[in-house]
N, C-alpha and C positions, 0 to 999 in steps of 0.2 A: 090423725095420729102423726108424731114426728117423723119424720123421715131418716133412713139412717144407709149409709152410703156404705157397702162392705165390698172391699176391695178386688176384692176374687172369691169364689164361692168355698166357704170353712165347712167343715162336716154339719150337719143335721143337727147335732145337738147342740152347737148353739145357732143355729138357723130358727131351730123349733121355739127357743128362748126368747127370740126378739119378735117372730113373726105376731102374736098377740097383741104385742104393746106399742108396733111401729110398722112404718110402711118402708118393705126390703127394697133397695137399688142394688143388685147383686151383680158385678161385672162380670159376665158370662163367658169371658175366655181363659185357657188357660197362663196365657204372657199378663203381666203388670199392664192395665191401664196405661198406654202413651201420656206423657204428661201434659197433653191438651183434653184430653178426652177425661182425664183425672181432673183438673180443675174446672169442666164442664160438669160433670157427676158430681162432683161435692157441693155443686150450690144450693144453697136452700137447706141443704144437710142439716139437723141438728145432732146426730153422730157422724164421725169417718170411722170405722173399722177398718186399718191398714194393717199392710202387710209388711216387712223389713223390705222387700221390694218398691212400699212406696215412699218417695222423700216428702215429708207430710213437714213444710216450712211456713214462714209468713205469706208468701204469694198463692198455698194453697188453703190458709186459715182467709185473707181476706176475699178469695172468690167463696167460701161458703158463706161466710156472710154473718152478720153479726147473732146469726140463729146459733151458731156453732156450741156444741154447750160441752161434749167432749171428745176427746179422741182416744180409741181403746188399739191398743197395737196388739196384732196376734204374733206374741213373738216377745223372748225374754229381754233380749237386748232392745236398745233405743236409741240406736244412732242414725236411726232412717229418721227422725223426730227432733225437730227443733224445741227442747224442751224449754228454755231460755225463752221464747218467743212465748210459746204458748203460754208458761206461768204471769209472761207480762200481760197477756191480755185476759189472762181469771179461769181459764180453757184448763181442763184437768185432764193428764194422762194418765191413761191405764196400760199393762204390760200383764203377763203370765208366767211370772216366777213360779219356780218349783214344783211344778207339775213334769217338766221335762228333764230333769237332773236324771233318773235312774236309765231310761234311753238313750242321753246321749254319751253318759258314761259306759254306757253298754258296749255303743256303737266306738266310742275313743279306744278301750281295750279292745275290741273286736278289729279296729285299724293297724293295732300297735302285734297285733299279735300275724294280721294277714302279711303285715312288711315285714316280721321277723321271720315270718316262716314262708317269703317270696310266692304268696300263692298266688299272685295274680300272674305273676311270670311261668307259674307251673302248668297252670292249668290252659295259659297259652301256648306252651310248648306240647301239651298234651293235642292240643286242636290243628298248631302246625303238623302235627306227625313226626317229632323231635325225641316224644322219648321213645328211645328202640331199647331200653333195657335196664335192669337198676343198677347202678353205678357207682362208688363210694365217695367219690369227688363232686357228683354233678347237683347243682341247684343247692348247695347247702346255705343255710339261713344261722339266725342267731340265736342261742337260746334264749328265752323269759325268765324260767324259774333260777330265781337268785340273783339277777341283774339288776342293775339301778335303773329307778327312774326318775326323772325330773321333773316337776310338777309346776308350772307357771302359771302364779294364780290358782289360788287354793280356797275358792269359792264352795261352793254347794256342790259344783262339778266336779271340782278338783279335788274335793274329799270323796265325792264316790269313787273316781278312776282309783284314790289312793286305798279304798279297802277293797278293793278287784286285785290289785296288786297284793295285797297281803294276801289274796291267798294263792300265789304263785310265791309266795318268801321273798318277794323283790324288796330291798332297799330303798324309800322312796327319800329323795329329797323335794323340798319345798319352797319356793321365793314368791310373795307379791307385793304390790304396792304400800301396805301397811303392815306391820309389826304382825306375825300371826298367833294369835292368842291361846289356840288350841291344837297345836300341831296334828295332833289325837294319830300318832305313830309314824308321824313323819319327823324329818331334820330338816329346821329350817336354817336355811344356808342364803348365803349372796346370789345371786345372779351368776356370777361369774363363774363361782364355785359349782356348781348349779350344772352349768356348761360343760365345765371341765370334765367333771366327775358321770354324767348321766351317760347310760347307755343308748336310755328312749328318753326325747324330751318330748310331754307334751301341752299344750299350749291353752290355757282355759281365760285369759284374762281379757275383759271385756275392750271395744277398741274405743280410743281417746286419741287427742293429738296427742299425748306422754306416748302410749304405747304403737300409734302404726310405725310402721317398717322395725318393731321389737327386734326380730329375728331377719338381720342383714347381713350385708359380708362379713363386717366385723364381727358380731355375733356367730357368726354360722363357720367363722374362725375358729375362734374360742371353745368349739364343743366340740368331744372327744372325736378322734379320727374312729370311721366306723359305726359311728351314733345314728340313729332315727329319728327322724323330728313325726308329729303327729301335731297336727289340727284342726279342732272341731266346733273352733271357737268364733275369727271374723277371719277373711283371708289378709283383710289389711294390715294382718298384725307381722303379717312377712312379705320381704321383698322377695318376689317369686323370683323374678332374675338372677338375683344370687342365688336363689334356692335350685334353681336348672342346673348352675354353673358349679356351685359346692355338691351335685350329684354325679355330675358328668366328670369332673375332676377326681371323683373315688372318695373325696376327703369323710360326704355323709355315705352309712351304708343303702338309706332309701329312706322314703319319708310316704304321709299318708297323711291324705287332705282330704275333709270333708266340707272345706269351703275356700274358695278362692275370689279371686279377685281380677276381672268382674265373674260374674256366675249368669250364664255357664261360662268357660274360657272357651275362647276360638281355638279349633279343631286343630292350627298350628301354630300354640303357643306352645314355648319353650317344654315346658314342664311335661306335657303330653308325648311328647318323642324322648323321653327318657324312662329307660324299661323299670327301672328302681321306682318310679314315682306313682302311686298308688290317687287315682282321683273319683272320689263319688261326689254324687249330686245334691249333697248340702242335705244327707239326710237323718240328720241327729235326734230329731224329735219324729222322725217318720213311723212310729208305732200306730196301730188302731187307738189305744186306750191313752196315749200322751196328746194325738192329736184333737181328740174328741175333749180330752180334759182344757186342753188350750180352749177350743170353742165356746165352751159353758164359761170359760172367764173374761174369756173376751167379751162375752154377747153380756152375761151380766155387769162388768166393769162400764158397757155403752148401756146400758138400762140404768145406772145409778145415777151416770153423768146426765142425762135423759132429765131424772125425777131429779137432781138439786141434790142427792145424797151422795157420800163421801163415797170414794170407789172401792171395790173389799181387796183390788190389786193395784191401786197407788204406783206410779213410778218412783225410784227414789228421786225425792229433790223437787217433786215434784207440783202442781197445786194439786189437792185431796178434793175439792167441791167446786162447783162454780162457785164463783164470783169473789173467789180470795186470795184472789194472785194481786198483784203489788200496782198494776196499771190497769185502767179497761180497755176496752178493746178497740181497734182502730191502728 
């Protein structure tokens, strides 16, 4: 049976998927494969099932060896993935679009609402021994219902945060890379305007050299005094230093990050000694039922590339089968 290299151990359901049709090399801990012990484990591979933890490039497609037939990433985004590389050598990527849209929209309103309503600083003050009494002044937060929000990148993601938001009566404005064709109740506006205008802005657009450091001093200017930033998208797409600096200065009222850069962040980086700044552990698809659904597409996406058949989750831009990308391999 082929062999098939899965990066770190994914739920059962797609374990259960592959285990019939292939022989598992299942990385048994829970940190990313070291990147020597990762290009020792892929050899021979004829799948890598990766992780957005692993940087899956030309120097880890030439140690697997010219058996390599695909690579299935568990994980919507692809920029752990040399996609360019891979198309040239005929190697088809796979990804898990849309299974994880209503969790991590869950999880971006559940961000945007914990930073409006200061609960992480409450519920510390509560453990200090701080609150001695209720107070009319003390710990007040921002309202939601009826406030604007700003939507960057209005993908599959950014459409769901925007119908969570309709039913708080919020305002939604809208900006992405391309023309948006269906606002479906949103305003779509500039950038700038965008900034100006938003109360919470939050962040969904995929990361590229166009968009890292999106949201930097300049940027983090430009949006209204008192505004919220929320990120659930790549951490690259903000320069955290600004983001420490426009916190500590009063200018943002706090912000809420569910990924940063790198992950984890070192215990004293900037961002973490500022009370306003709300940080989880990159857990936007962390449901039972989103996580399990990633598995089944990942495991099938590496069973396609496997058998010669087109993959049923395709990266975009990507090759679809072996052997029809534009060079071979070498």
């Amino acid at each position: 049976m082929p062999r098939v290299f899965v990066a770190r151990a994914i739920p059962a359901a797609g374990l259960d998927l592959l285990r019939p049709h292939a022989e598992l090399d299942v990385w048994p801990d829970c940190l990313p494969p070291p990147r020597a012990a990762l290009l020792e484990r892929v050899r021979g591979a004829g799948a890598v099932l990766s992780l957005l933890t692993d940087r899956i490039d030309a120097e880890v497609m030439d140690a697997a060896g010219p058996g390599l037939k695909v690579i299935s990433n568990y994980a919507v985004g692809l920029d752990n993935v040399d996609l360019a590389e891979a198309a040239r050598r005929g190697i088809p990527v796979g990804h898990t679009p849309g299974v994880l849209t209503e969790s991590t929209a869950d999880l971006a309103f559940a961000l945007l609402l914990a930073a409006a309503r200061r609960l992480p600083e409450g519920e510390r003050a509560v453990k200090a021994g701080q609150w001695l009494t209720w107070e009319p002044t003390w710990m007040l937060g921002r309202d939601v219902a009826s406030a604007t929000l700003g939507i960057v990148g209005y993908g599959r993601i950014g459409r769901a945060v925007a119908a969570r938001a309709r039913g708080f009566r919020m305002r939604v404005l809208a900006c992405g890379r391309t023309p948006i064709a269906d606002p479906a109740g949103a305003q779509e506006v500039t950038m700038d305007e965008l900034l100006a205008r938003s109360d919470f802005v939050s962040l969904h657009a995929p990361l590229t050299d166009a968009t890292r450091h999106l949201i930097r001093r300049e940027t983090l200017a430009r949006m209204k005094r008192g505004a919220i930033l929320i990120n659930t998208a790549r951490g690259g797409l903000v320069d955290q230093d600004a983001l420490a600096q426009a916190l500590r200065d009063g200018h943002l009222a706090g912000a809420a990050l569910d990924v940063t850069t790198p992950e984890p962040l070192p215990a004293d980086h900037p961002l973490l000694q500022v009370p306003t700044c709300l940080v989880v552990p990159h857990v936007g698809s962390a449901t039972i039922e989103t996580r399990n659904r990633m598995a089944e597409i990942a495991a099938r996406n590496a069973l396609a590339g496997l058998r010669g058949e087109p993959l049923p989750a395709p990266a975009p831009g990507a090759t679809a089968a072996p052997g029809t990308g534009t060079a071979r391999r070498g």
